[in-house]
C-alpha angles and dihedrals in degrees: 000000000000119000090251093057090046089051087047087042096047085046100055091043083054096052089049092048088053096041094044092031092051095040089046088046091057104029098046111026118018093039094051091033092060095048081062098058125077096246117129123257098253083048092047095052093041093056086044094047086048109050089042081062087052094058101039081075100077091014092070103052091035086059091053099046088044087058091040090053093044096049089052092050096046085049088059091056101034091068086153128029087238104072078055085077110015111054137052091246087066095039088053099041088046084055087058105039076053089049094050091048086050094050088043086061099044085057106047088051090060105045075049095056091043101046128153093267097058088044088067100035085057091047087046094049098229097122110089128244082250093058093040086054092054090038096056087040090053098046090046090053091042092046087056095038088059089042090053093047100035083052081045100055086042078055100059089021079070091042088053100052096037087067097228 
């Protein structure tokens, strides 16, 4: 492995930690962590939106550059179309490309759902207790959708690599 393919390598390894780590962050501690506190739900959405926001930040062009990067290393091992379907290496690499357009998705879904517009209608108080109640089922569903994928693509990102 040249220099050049280790710093690719190390970048795209970066990227993932951000995206996982972050999502995991989010999805799995500070959700469940401020259901816990005694804010109220409009607070509790607002830290979360927020922070989400915050993240997005460094989420977002970690995302790119991690598609970027994987693209570039699959490019290395397909030197022909045909180990893209008839090998394990290419069945494996098609389930994740499926996997990332899925996330991406997901993603997009939720920045969608959180937009600008509902943030201030939750700050402003002018959501009802009904909405806020959908809108916290459906970021909790999208949170651990993202978690589930992201786990999923490390899954066949180590296959990958593994060579198997």
């Amino acid at each position: 492995m040249s220099v050049e393919q280790a710093i690719i390598t190390w970048i795209h390894l970066l990227c993932a930690s951000i995206w996982v780590g972050g999502s995991i962050f989010l999805g799995l501690v500070l959700a469940p962590l401020l259901k816990k506190l005694s804010f109220s739900i409009e607070e509790r959405m607002n830290l979360m939106i927020k922070t989400g926001r915050r993240f997005n930040k460094i989420a977002l062009p970690a995302l790119v550059i991690l598609i970027v990067t994987g693209i570039y290393n699959s490019h290395l091992v397909l030197q022909s179309p045909e180990i893209l379907f008839s090998t394990s290496y290419g069945a494996f690499l098609i389930t994740k490309i499926i996997l990332v357009i899925a996330l991406i998705v997901t993603y997009v879904i939720h920045i969608k759902i959180f937009s600008k517009d509902v943030e201030e209608k939750i700050t402003a108080k002018q959501i009802t207790d009904r909405e806020l109640q959908k809108l916290t089922k459906q970021g909790m569903i999208l949170g651990e959708t993202t978690v589930v994928i992201s786990a999923a693509i490390l899954f066949f990102a180590a296959l990958l690599d593994a060579g198997v």
